[in-house]
C-alpha positions as CSV (number, residue, x, y, z in Angstrom):
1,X,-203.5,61.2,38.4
2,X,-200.3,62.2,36.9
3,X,-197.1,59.9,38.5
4,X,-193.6,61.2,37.8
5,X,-190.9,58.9,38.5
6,X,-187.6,60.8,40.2
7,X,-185.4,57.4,40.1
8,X,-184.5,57.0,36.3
9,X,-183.0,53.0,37.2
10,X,-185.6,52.2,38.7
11,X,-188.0,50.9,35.4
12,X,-185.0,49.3,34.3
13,X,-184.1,47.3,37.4
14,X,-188.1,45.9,37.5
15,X,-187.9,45.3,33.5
16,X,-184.6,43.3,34.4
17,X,-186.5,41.8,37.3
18,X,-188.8,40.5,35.5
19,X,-186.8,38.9,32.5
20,X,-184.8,37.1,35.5
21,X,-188.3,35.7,36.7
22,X,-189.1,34.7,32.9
23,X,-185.6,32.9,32.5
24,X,-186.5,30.8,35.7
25,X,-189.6,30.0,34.3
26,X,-188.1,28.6,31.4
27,X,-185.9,26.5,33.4
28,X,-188.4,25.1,35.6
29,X,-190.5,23.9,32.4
30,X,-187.3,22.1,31.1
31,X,-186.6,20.5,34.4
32,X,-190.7,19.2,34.4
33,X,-189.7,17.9,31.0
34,X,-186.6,16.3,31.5
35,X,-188.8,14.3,34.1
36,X,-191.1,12.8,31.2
37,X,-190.7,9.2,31.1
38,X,-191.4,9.4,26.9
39,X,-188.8,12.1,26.6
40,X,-185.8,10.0,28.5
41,X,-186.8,6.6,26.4
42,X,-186.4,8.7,23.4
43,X,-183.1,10.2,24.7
44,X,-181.9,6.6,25.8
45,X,-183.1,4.9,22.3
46,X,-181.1,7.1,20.2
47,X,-178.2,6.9,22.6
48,X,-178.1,3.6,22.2
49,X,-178.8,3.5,18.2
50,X,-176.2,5.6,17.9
51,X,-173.9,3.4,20.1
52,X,-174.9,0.4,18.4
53,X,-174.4,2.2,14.5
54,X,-170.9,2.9,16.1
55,X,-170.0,-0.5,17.2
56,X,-171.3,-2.0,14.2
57,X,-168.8,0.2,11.9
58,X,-166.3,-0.6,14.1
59,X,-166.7,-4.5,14.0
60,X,-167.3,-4.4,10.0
61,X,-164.7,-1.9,9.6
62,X,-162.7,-5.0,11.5
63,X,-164.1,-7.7,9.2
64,X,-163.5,-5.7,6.0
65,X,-159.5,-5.3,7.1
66,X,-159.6,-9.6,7.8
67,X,-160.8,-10.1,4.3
68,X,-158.6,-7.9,2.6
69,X,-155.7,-9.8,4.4
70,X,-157.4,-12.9,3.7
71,X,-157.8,-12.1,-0.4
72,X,-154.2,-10.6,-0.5
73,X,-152.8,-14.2,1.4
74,X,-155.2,-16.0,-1.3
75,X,-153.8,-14.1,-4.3
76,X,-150.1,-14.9,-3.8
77,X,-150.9,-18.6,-3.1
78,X,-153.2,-18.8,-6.3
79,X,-150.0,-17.5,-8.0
80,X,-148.0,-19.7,-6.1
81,X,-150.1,-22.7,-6.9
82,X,-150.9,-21.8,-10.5
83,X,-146.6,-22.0,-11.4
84,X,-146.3,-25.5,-9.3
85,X,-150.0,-26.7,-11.4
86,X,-148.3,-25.8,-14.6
87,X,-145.1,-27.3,-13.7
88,X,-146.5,-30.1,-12.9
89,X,-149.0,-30.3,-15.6
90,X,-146.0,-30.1,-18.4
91,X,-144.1,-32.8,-16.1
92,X,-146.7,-35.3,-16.5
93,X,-147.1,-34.5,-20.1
94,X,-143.5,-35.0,-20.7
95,X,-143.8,-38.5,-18.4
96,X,-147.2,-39.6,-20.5
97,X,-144.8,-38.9,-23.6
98,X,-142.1,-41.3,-22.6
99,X,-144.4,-43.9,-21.3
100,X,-145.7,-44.3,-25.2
101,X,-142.7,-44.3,-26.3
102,X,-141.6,-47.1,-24.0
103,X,-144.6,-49.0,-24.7
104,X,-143.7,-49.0,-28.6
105,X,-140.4,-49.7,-27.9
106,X,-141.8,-52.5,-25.8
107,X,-143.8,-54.0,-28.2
108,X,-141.3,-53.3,-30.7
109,X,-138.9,-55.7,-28.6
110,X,-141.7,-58.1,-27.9
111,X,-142.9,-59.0,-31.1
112,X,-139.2,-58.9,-33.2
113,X,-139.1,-62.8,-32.6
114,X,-142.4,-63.4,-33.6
115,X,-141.2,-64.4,-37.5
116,X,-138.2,-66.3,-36.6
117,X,-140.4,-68.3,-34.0
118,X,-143.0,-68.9,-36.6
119,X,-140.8,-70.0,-39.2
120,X,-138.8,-72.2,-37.0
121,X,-141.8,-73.7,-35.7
122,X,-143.4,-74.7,-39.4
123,X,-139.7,-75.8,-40.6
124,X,-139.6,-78.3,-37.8
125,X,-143.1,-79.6,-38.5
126,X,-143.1,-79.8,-41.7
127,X,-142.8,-83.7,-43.1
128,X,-140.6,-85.0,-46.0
129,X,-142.1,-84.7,-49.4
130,X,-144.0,-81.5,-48.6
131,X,-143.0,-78.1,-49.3
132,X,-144.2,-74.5,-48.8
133,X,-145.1,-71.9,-51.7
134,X,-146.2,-69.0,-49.6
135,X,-146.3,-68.0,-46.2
136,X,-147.9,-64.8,-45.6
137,X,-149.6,-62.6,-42.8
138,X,-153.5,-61.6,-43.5
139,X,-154.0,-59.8,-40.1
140,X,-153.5,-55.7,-40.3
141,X,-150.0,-55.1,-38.5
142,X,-150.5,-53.0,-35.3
143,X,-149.9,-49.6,-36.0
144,X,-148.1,-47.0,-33.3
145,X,-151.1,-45.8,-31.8
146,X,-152.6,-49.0,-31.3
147,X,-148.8,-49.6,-29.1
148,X,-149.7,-46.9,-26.7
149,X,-151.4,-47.1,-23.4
150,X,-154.0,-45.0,-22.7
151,X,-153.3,-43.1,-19.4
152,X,-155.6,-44.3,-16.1
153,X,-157.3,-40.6,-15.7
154,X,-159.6,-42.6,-13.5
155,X,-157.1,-42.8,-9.9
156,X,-156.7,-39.7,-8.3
157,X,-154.0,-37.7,-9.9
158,X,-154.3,-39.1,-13.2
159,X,-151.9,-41.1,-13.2
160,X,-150.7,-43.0,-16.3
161,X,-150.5,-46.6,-17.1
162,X,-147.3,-48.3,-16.5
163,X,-145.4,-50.2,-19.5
164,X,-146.2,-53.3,-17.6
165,X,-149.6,-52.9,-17.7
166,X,-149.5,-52.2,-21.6
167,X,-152.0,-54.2,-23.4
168,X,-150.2,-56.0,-26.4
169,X,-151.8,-56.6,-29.6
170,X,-153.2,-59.7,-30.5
171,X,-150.7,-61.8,-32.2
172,X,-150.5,-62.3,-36.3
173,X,-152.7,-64.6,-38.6
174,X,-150.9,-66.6,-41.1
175,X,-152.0,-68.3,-44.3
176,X,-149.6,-71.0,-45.2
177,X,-149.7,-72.4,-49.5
178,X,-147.7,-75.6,-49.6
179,X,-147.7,-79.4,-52.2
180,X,-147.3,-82.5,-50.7
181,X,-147.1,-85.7,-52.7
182,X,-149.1,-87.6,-49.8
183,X,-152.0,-86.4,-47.6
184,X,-150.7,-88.7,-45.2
185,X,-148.0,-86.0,-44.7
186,X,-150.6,-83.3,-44.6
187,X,-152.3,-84.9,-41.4
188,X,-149.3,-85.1,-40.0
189,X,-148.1,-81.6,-40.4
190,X,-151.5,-80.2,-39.3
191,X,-150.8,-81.9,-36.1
192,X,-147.1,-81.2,-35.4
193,X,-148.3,-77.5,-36.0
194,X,-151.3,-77.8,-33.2
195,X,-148.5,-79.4,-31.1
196,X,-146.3,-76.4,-31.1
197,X,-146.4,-74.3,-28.0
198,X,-146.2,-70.9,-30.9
199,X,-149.4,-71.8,-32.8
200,X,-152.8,-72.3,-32.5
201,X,-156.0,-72.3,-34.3
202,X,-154.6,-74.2,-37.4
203,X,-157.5,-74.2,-40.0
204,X,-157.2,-76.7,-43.1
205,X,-158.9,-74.1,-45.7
206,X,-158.9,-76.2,-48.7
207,X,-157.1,-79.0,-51.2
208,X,-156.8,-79.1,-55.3
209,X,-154.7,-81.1,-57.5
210,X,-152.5,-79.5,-59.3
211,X,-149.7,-80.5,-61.6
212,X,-146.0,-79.6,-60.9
213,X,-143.3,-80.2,-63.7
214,X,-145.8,-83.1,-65.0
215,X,-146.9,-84.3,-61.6
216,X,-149.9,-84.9,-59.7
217,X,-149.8,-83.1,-56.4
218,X,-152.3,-82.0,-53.8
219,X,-152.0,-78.2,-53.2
220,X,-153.2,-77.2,-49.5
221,X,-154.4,-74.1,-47.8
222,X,-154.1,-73.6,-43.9
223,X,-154.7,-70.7,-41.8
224,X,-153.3,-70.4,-38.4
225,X,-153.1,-67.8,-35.3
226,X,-149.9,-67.3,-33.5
227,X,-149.5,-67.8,-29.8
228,X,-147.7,-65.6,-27.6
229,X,-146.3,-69.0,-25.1
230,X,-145.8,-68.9,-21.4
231,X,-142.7,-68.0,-19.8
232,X,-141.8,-71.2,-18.8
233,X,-141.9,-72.4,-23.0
234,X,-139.2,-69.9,-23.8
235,X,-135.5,-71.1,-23.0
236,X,-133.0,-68.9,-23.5
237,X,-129.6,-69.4,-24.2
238,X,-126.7,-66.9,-23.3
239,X,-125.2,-65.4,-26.8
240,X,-120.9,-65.7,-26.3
241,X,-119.0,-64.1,-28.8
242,X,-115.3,-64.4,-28.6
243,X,-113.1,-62.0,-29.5
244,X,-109.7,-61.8,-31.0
């Protein structure tokens, strides 16, 4: 049986009604799977990765702008600190230069009696009829750099050893050659010398006869240390020098 439709819109308008029945259809399935409970958790676990990816760049985005303050601050007082370091490096370099030089200088002034003591104090002993022939030192003189005091690297700062607490060298040996005409007087000499507050150690080495200008004399040999003496030994006596 042969149809003929007379209403040309009217295939169209079912064709459309029909599309509008499939585009409901559609919605309806997404609306049953919005209501799947895997589907939300997914949904909700990415929302929150993604919120907590943000938040994380933001807070280390944070951090990295702290530490680059930080480092800047830390550069300029490393700079800082390195000029006062070197400043006060060459400072106590110049201060360990003059505390050796005091030392010397100290010693220096120390020891510049040392002879006249000596002498005085073997010219006072000595008895009548005995005389000297040589009086000599057999110790090695200090040199300079035996004069200067290490610096005490051991307290904090590294401070250097004061001039006061500058160990002096030890004092000088002697060898004193001399002829007496009685050994009596030799006794007595050794003794005056032991006596004396400047000398110590005093060592009879040896005796021999030996003929002086067709004399029989005995010929002695003494060694002896000297003795730096206490404070309270030394007198000293104001120098006045008047002038016209």
């Amino acid at each position: 049986m042969i149809e003929i439709n007379l209403l040309p819109g009217a295939g169209r308008k079912s064709r459309a009604r029909g599309t509008g029945r499939n585009f409901s259809a559609i919605l309806s399935d997404a609306s049953a799977s919005v209501r799947d409970p895997i589907l939300i958790g997914a949904i909700a676990a990415t929302a929150i990765a993604l919120l907590g990816t943000a938040g994380l760049f933001l807070t280390q985005r944070s951090r990295v702008g702290a530490l680059e303050t930080r480092e800047q601050a830390a550069v300029q007082d490393s700079t800082r600190y390195a000029t006062v370091i070197k400043s006060r490096r060459s400072a106590q370099a110049q201060r360990d230069s003059v505390v050796r030089q005091l030392n010397i200088i100290r010693s220096i002034d120390n020891d510049r009696y040392v002879w006249p003591h000596i002498l005085d104090e073997v010219s006072r002993a000595l008895p009548a009829y005995t005389w000297l022939v040589n009086v000599r030192q057999t110790s090695t003189p200090p040199t300079a750099a035996s004069l200067e005091a290490p610096a005490d690297t051991s307290k904090k700062g590294g401070a250097a050893a004061s001039p006061d607490t500058a160990v002096r060298p030890k004092g000088p040996t002697l060898r004193i050659i001399g002829n007496t005409v009685d050994i009596q007087a030799l006794t007595r000499f050794i003794r005056e010398l032991e006596q004396s507050p400047f000398l110590q150690n005093v060592q009879l080495q040896g005796t021999q006869g030996v003929n002086v200008e067709g004399q029989e004399l005995t010929q002695f040999t003494l060694d002896l240390d000297f003795e730096p003496p206490a404070a309270s030994a030394i007198r000293s006596v104001p120098v006045a020098i008047s002038v016209r």
